[in-house]
Steps between C-alpha positions, in 0.01 A plus 500: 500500500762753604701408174147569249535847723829583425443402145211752453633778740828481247291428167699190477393328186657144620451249844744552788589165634511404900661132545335440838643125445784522347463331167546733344854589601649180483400462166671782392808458736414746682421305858791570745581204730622585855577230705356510838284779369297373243441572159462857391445725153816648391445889411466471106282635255460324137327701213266205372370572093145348381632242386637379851901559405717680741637817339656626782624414825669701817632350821546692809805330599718476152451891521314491137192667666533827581415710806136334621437812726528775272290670200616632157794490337770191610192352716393131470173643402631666208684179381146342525349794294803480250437162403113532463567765251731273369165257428286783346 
């Protein structure tokens, strides 16, 4: 529900995704494996086309994503943006 909301507050023409379960995650590799603490989703964000192929792909830790805290130019969001355009 509070994804639909963010998608219509931000006229987001595409579905966010929460992976309550983790599926999701490990089948993209992106399930983080702690011993003693459990399993956890590593911070990454993968720009998905119609068609279901990856076009893009940032991980927190290798240092590809940019700052996840700010806005505008150099931010994470704007390497988001950047590749959307990217997809007309």
């Amino acid at each position: 529900e509070s994804h639909g909301k963010a998608c219509a507050k931000g006229s987001l023409t595409f579905p966010l995704l929460s992976d309550s379960d983790g599926s999701v995650s490990e089948a993209y590799g992106a399930d983080l494996k702690i011993p003693l603490l459990g399993s956890f989703s590593d911070r990454q964000t993968f720009v998905i086309d119609s068609s279901g192929t990856v076009r893009e792909h940032w991980l927190e830790r290798d240092g590809s994503m940019a700052n996840v805290k700010a806005i505008g130019p150099g931010s994470h969001v704007q390497q988001v943006l950047d590749a959307l355009d990217k997809l007309g």
